[in-house]
mmCIF file of the C-alpha atoms, coordinates in Angstrom:
data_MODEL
# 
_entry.id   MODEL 
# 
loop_
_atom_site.group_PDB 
_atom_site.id 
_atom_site.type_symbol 
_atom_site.label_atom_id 
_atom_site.label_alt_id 
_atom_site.label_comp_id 
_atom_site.label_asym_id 
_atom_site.label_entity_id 
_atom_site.label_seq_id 
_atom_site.pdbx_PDB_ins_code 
_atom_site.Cartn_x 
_atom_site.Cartn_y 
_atom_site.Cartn_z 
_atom_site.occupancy 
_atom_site.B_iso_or_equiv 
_atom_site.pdbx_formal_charge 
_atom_site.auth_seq_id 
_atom_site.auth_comp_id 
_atom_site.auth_asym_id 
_atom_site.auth_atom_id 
_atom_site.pdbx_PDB_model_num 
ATOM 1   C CA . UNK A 1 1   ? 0.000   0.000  0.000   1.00 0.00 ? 1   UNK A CA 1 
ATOM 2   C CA . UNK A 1 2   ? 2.700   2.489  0.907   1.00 0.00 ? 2   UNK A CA 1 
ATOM 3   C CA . UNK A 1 3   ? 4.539   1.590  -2.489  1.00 0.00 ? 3   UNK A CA 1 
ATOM 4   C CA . UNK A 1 4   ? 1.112   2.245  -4.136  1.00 0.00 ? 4   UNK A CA 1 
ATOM 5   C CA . UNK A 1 5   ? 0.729   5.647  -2.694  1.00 0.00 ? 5   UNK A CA 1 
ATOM 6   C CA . UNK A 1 6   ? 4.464   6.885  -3.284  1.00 0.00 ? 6   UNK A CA 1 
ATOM 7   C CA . UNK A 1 7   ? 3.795   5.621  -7.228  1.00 0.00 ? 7   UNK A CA 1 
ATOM 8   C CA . UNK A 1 8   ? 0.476   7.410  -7.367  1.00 0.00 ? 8   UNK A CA 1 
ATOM 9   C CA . UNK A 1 9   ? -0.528  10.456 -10.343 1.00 0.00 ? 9   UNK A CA 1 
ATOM 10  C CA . UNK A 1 10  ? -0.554  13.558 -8.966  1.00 0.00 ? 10  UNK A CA 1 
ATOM 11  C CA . UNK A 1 11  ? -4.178  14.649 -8.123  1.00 0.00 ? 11  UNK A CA 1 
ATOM 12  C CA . UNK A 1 12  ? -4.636  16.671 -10.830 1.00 0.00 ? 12  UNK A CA 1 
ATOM 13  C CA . UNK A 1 13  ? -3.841  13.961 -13.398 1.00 0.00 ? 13  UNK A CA 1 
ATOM 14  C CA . UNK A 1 14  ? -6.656  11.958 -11.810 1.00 0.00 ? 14  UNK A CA 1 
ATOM 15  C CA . UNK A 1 15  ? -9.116  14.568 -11.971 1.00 0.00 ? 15  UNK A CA 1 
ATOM 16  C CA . UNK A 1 16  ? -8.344  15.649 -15.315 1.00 0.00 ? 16  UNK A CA 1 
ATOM 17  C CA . UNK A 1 17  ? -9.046  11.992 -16.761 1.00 0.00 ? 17  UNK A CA 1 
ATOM 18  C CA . UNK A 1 18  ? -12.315 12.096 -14.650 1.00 0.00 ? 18  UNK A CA 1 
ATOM 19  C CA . UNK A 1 19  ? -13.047 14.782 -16.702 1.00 0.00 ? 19  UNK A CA 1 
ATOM 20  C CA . UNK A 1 20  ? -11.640 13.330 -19.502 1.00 0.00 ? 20  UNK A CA 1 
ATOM 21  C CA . UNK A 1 21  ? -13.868 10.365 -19.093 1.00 0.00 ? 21  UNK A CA 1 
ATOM 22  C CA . UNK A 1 22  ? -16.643 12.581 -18.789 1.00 0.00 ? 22  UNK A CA 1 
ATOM 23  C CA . UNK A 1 23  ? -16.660 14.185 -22.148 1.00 0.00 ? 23  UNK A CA 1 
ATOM 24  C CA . UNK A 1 24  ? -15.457 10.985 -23.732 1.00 0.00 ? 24  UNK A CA 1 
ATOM 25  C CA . UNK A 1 25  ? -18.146 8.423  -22.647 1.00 0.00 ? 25  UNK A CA 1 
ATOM 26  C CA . UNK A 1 26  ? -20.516 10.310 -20.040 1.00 0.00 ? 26  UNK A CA 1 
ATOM 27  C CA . UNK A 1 27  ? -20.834 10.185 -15.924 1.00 0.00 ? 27  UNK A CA 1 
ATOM 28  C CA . UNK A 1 28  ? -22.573 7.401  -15.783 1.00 0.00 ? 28  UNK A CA 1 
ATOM 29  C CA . UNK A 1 29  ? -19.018 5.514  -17.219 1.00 0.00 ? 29  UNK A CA 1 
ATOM 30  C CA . UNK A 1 30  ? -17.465 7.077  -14.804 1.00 0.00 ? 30  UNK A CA 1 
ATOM 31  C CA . UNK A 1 31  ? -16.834 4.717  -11.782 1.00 0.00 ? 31  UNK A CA 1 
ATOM 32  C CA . UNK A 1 32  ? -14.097 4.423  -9.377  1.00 0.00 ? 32  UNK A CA 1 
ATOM 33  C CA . UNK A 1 33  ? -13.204 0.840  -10.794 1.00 0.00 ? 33  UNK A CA 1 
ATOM 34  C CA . UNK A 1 34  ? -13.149 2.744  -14.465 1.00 0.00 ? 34  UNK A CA 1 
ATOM 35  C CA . UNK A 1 35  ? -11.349 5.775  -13.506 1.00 0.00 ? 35  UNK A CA 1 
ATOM 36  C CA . UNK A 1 36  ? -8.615  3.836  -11.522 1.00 0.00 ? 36  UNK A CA 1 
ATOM 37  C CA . UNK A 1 37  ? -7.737  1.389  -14.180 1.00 0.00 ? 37  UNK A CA 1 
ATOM 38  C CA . UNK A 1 38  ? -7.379  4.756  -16.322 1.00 0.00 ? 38  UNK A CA 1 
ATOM 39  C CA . UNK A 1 39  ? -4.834  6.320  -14.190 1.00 0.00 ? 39  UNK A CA 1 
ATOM 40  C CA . UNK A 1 40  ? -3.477  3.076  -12.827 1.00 0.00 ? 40  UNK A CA 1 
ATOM 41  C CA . UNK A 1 41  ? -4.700  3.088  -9.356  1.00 0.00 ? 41  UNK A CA 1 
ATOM 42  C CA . UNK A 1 42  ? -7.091  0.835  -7.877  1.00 0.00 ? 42  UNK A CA 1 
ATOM 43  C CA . UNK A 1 43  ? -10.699 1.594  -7.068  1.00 0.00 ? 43  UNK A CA 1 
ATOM 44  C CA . UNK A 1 44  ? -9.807  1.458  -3.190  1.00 0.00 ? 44  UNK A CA 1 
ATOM 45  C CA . UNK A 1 45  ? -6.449  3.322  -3.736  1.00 0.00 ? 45  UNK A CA 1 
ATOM 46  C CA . UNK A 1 46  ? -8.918  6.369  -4.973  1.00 0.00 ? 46  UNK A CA 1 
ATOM 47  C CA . UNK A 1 47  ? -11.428 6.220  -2.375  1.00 0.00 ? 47  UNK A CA 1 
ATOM 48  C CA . UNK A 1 48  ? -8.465  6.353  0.341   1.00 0.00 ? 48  UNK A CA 1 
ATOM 49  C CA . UNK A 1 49  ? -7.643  10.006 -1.926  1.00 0.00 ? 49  UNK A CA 1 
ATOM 50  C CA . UNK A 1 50  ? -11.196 10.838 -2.415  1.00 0.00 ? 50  UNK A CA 1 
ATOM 51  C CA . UNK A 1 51  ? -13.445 8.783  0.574   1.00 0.00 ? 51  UNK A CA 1 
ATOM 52  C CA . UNK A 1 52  ? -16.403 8.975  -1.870  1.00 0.00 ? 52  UNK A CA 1 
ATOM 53  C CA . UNK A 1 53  ? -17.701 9.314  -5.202  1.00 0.00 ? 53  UNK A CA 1 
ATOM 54  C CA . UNK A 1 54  ? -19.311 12.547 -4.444  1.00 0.00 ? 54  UNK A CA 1 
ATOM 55  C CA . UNK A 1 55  ? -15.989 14.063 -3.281  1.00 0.00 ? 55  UNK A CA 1 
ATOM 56  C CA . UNK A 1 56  ? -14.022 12.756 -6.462  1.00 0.00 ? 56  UNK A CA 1 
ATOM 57  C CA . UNK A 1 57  ? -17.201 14.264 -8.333  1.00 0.00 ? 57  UNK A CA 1 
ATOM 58  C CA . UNK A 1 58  ? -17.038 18.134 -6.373  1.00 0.00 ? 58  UNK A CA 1 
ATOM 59  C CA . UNK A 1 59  ? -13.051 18.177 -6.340  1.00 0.00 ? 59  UNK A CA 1 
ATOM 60  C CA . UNK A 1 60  ? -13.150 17.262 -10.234 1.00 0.00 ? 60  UNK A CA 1 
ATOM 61  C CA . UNK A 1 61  ? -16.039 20.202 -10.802 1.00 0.00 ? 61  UNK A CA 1 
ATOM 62  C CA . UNK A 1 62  ? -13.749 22.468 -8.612  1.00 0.00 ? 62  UNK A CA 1 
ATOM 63  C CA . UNK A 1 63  ? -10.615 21.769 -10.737 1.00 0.00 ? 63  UNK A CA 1 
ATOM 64  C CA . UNK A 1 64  ? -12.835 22.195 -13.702 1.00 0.00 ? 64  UNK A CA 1 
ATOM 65  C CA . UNK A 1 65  ? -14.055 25.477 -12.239 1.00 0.00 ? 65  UNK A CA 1 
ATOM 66  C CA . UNK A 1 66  ? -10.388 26.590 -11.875 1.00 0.00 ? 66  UNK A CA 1 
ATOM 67  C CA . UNK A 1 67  ? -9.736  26.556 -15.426 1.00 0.00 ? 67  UNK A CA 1 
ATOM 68  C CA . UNK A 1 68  ? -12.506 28.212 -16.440 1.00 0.00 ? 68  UNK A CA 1 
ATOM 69  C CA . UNK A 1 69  ? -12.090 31.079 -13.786 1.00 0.00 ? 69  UNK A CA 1 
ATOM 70  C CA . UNK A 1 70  ? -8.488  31.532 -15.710 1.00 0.00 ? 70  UNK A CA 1 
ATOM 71  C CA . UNK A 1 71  ? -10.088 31.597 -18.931 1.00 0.00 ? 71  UNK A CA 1 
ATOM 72  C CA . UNK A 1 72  ? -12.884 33.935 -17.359 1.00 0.00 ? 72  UNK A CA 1 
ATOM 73  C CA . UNK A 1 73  ? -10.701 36.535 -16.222 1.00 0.00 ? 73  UNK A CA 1 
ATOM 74  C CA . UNK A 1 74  ? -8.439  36.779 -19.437 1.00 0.00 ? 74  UNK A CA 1 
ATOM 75  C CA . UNK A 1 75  ? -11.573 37.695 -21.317 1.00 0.00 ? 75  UNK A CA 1 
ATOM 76  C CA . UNK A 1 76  ? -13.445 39.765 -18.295 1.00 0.00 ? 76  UNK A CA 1 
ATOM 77  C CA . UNK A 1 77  ? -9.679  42.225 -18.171 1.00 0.00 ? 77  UNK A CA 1 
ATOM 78  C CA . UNK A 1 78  ? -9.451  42.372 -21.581 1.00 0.00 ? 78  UNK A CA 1 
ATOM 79  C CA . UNK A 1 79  ? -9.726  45.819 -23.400 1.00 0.00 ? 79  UNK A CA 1 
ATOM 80  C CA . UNK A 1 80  ? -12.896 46.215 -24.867 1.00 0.00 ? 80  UNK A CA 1 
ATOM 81  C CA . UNK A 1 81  ? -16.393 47.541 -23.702 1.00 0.00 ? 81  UNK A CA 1 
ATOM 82  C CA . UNK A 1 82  ? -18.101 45.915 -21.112 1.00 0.00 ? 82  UNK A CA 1 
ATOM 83  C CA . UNK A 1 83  ? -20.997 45.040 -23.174 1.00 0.00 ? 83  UNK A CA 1 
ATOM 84  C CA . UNK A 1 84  ? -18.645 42.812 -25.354 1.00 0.00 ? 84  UNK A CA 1 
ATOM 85  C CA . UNK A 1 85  ? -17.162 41.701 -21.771 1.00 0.00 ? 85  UNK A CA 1 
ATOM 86  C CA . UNK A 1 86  ? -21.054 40.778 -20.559 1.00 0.00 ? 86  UNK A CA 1 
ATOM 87  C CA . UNK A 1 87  ? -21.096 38.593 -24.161 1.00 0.00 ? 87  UNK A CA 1 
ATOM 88  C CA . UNK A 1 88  ? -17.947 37.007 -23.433 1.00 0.00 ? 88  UNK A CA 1 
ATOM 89  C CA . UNK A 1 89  ? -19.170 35.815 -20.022 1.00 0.00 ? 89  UNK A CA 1 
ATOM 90  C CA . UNK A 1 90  ? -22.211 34.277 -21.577 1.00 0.00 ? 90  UNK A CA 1 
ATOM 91  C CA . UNK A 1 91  ? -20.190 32.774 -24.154 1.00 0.00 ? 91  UNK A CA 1 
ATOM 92  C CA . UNK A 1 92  ? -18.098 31.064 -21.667 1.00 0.00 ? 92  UNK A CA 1 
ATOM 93  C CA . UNK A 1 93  ? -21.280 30.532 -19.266 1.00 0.00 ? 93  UNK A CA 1 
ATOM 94  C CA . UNK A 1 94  ? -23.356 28.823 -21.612 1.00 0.00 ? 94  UNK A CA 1 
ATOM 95  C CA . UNK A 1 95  ? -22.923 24.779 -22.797 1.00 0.00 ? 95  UNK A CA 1 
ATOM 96  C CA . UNK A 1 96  ? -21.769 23.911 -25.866 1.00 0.00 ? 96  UNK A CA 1 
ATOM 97  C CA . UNK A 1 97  ? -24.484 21.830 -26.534 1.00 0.00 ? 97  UNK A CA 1 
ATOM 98  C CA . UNK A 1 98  ? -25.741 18.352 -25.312 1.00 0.00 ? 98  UNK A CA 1 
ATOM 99  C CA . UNK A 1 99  ? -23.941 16.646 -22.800 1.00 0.00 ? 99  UNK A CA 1 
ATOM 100 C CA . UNK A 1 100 ? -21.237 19.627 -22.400 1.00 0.00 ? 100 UNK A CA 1 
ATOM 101 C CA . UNK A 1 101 ? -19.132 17.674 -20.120 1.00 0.00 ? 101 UNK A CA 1 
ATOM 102 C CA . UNK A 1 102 ? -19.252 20.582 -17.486 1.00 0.00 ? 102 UNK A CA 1 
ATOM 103 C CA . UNK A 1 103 ? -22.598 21.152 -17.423 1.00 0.00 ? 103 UNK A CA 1 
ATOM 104 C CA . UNK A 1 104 ? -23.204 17.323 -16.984 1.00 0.00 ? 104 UNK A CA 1 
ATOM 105 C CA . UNK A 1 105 ? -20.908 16.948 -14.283 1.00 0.00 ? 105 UNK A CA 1 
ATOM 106 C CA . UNK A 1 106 ? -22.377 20.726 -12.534 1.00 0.00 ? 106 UNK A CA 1 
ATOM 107 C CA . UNK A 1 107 ? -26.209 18.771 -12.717 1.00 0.00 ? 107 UNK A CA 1 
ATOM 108 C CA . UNK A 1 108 ? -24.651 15.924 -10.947 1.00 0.00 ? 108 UNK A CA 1 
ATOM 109 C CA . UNK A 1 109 ? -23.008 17.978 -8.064  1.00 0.00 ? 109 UNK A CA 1 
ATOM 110 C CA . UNK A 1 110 ? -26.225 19.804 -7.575  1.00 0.00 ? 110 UNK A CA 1 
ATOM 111 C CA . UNK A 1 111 ? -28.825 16.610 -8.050  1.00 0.00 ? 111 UNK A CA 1 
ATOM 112 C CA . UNK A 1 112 ? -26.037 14.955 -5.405  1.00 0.00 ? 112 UNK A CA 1 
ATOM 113 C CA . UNK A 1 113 ? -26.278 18.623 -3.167  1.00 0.00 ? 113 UNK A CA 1 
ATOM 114 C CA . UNK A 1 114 ? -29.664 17.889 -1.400  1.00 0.00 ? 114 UNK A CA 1 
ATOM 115 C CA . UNK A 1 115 ? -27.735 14.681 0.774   1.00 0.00 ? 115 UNK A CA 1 
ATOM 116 C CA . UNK A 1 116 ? -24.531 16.956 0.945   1.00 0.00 ? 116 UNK A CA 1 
ATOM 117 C CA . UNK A 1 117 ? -22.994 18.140 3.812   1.00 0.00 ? 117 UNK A CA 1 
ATOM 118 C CA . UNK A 1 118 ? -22.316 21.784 4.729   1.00 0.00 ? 118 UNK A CA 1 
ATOM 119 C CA . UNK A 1 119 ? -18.328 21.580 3.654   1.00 0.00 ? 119 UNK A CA 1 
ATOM 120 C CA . UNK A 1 120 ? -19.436 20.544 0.415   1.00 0.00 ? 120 UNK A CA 1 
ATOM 121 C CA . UNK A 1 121 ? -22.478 22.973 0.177   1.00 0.00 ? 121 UNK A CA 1 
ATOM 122 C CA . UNK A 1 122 ? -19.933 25.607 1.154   1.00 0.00 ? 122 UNK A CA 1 
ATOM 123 C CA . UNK A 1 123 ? -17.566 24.713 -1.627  1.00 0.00 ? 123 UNK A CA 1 
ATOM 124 C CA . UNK A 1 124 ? -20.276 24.767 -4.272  1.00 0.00 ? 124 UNK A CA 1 
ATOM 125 C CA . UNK A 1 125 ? -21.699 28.642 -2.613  1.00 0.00 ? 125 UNK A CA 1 
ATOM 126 C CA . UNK A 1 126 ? -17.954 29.655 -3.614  1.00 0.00 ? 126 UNK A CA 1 
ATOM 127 C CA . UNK A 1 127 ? -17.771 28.383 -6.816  1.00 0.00 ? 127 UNK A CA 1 
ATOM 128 C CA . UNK A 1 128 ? -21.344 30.292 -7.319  1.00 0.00 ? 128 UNK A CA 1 
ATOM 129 C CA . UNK A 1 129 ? -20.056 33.392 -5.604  1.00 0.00 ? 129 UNK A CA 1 
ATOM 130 C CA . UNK A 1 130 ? -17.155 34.163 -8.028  1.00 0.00 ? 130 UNK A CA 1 
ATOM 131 C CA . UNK A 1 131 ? -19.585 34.054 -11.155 1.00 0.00 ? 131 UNK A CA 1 
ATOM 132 C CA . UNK A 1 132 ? -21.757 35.829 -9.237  1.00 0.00 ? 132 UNK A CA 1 
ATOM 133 C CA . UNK A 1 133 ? -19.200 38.741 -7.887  1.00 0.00 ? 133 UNK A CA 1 
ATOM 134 C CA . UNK A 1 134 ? -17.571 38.946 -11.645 1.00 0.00 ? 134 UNK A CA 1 
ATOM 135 C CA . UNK A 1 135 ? -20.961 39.324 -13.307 1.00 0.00 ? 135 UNK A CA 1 
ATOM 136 C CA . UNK A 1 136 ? -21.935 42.136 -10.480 1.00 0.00 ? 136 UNK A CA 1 
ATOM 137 C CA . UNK A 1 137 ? -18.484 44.132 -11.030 1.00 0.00 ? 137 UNK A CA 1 
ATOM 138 C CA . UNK A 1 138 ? -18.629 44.005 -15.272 1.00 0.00 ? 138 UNK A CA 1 
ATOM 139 C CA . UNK A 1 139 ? -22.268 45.290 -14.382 1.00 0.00 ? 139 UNK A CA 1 
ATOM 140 C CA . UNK A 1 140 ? -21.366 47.953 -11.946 1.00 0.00 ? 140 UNK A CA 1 
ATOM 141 C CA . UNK A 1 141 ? -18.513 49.217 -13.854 1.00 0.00 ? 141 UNK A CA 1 
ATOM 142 C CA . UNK A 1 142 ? -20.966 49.832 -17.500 1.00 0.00 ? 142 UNK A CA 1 
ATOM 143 C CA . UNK A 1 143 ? -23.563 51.755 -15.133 1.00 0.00 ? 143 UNK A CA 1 
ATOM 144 C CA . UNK A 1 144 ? -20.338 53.480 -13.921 1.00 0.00 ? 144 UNK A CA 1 
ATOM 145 C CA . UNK A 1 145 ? -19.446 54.295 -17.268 1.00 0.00 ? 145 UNK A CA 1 
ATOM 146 C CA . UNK A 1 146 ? -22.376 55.299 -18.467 1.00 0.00 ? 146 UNK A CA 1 
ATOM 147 C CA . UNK A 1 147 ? -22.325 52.573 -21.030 1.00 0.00 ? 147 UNK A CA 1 
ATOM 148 C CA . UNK A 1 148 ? -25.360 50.703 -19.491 1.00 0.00 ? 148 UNK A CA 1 
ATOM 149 C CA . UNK A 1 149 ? -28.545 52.403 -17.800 1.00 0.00 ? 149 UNK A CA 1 
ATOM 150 C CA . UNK A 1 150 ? -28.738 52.424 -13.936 1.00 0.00 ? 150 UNK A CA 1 
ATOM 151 C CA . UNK A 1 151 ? -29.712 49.303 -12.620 1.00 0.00 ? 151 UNK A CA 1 
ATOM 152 C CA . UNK A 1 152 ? -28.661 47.461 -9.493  1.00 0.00 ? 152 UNK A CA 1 
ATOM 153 C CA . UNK A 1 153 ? -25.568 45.412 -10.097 1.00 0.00 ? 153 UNK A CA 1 
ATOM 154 C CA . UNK A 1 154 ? -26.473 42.970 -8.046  1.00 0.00 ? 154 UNK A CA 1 
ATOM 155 C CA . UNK A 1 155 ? -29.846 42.888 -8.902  1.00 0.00 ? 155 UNK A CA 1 
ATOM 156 C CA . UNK A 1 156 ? -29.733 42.280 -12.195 1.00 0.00 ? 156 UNK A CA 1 
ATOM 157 C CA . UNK A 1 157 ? -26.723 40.131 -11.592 1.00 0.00 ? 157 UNK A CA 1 
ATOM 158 C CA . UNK A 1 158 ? -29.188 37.388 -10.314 1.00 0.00 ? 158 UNK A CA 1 
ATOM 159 C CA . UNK A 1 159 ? -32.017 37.697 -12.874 1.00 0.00 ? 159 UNK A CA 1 
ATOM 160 C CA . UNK A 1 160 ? -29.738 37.013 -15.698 1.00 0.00 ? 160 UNK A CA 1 
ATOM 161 C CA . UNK A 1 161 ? -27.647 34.239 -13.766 1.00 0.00 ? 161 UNK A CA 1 
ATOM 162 C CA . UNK A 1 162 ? -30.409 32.595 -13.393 1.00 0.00 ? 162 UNK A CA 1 
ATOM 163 C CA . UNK A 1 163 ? -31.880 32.969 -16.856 1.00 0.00 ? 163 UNK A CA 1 
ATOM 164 C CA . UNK A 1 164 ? -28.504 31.671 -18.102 1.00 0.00 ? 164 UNK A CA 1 
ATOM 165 C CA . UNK A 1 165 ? -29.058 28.285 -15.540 1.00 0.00 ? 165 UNK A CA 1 
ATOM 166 C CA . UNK A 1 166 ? -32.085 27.910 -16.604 1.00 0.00 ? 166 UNK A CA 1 
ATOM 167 C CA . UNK A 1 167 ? -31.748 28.184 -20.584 1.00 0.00 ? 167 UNK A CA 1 
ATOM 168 C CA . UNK A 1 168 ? -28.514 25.979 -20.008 1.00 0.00 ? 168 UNK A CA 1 
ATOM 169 C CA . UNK A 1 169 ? -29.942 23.424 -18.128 1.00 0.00 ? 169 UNK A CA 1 
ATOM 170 C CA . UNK A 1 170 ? -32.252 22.554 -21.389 1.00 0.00 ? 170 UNK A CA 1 
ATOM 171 C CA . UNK A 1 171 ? -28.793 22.909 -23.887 1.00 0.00 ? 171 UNK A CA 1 
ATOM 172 C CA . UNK A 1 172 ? -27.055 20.734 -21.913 1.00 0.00 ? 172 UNK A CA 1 
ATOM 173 C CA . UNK A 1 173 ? -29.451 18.047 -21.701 1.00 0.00 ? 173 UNK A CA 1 
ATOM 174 C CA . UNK A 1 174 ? -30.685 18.212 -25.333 1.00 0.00 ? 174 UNK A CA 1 
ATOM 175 C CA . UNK A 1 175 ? -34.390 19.835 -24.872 1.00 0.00 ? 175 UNK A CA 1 
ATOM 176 C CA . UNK A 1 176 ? -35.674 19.800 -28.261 1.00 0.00 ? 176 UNK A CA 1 
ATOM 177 C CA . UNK A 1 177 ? -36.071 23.290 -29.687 1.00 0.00 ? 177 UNK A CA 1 
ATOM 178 C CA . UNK A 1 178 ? -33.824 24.675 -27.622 1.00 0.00 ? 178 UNK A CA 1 
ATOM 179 C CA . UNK A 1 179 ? -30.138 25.020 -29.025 1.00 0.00 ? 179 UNK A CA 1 
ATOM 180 C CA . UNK A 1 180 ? -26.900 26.884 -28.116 1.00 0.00 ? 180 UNK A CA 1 
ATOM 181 C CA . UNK A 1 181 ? -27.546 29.663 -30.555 1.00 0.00 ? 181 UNK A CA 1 
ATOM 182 C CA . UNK A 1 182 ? -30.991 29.960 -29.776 1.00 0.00 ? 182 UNK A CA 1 
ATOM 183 C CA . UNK A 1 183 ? -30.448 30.789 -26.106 1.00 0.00 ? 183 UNK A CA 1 
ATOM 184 C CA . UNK A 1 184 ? -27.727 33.206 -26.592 1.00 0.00 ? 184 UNK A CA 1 
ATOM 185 C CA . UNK A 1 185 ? -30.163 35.218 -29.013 1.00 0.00 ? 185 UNK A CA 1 
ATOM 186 C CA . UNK A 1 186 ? -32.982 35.313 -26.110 1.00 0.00 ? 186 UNK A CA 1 
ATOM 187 C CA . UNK A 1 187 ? -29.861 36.467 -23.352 1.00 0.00 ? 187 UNK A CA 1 
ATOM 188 C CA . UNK A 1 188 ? -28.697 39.282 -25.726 1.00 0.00 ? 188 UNK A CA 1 
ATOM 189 C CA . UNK A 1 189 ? -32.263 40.191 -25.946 1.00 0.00 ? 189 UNK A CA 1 
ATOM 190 C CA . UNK A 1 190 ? -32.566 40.352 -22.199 1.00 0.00 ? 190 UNK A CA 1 
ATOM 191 C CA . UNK A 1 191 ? -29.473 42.389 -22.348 1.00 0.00 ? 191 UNK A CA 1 
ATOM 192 C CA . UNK A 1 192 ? -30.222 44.614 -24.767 1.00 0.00 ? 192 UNK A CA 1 
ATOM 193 C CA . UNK A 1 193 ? -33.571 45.117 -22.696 1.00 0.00 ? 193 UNK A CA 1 
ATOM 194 C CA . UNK A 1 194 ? -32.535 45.362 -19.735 1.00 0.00 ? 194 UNK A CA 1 
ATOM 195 C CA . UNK A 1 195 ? -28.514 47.290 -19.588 1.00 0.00 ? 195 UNK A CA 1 
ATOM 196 C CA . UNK A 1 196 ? -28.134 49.419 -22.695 1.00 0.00 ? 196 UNK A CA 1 
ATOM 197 C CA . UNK A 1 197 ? -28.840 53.094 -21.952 1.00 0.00 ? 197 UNK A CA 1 
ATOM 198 C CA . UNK A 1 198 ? -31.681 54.170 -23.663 1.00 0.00 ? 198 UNK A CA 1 
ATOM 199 C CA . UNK A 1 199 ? -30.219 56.014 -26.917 1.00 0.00 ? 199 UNK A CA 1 
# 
């Protein structure tokens, strides 16, 4: 056992290939006994990292979440108005279409929520809290700017974060009539509605 754990991938390998094996063949593939022959660690050798399949399933969301709050605030610093900022965010918010690997594993996490405990429900409020907070500040500075009309950041913040979850809850598990371009058409509606200073 101690030779097992001194030869074992570093974390990050492991959660990578569960997200790997996401995208490839879906969650429901994904099983200790699948992922651990994978990365060349047994089933029991991962629970003694992970204790449970709902841990392996929030730390691989967090990792995920990590990358994408990289790739979030390259495009939320970048030079450009903060309407084209607010499009970017969607962009990157939205799935890519059925069975986005993300997406699939963020409806697990939150199906698996209701049993979790408050560690894990804390972990999942942060990941939350820094869309939330970016979306609030891109808002607050365009009312600041005069580029959007003024609303409350927060506010509004919600409404559309919650539009977005619930337009990409039917893209990501392929609700008929409901596509990828489709949604992002009815959100820069809401935009356009709701932020852009009355000309």
């Amino acid at each position: 056992m101690a030779g097992a754990r001194k030869n074992a991938p570093p974390r990050e390998d492991v959660l990578a290939a569960a997200m790997g094996m996401i995208a490839a063949r879906g969650l429901e593939k994904l099983t200790m006994a699948a992922l651990g022959r994978e990365v060349g660690m047994s089933s029991g050798h991962l629970l003694y990292y992970f204790h449970s399949k709902d841990e392996l399933l929030l730390q691989t969301l967090e990792w995920s979440e990590g990358r994408l709050g990289a790739e979030r605030g390259r495009l939320l610093t970048r030079t450009a108005t903060a309407r084209e900022r607010v499009d970017a965010y969607v962009d990157l918010y939205v799935p890519h279409g059925h069975r986005d690997p993300h997406w699939t594993l963020w409806l697990e996490v939150w199906n698996r929520s209701q049993n979790a405990d408050e560690n894990a429900r804390d972990r999942q409020a942060v990941i939350e809290g820094v869309w939330h907070r970016d979306l609030v500040a891109l808002i607050a500075e365009g009312v600041s700017r005069g580029e959007f009309r003024r609303v409350d950041p927060d506010r509004f913040a919600a409404r559309l974060r919650a539009l977005l979850d619930g337009f990409s809850i039917h893209v990501a598990i392929g609700l008929r009539g409901t596509d990828r371009a489709q949604v992002l058409g009815h959100v820069r509606e809401f935009i356009d509605e709701g932020l852009l200073a009355d000309s």
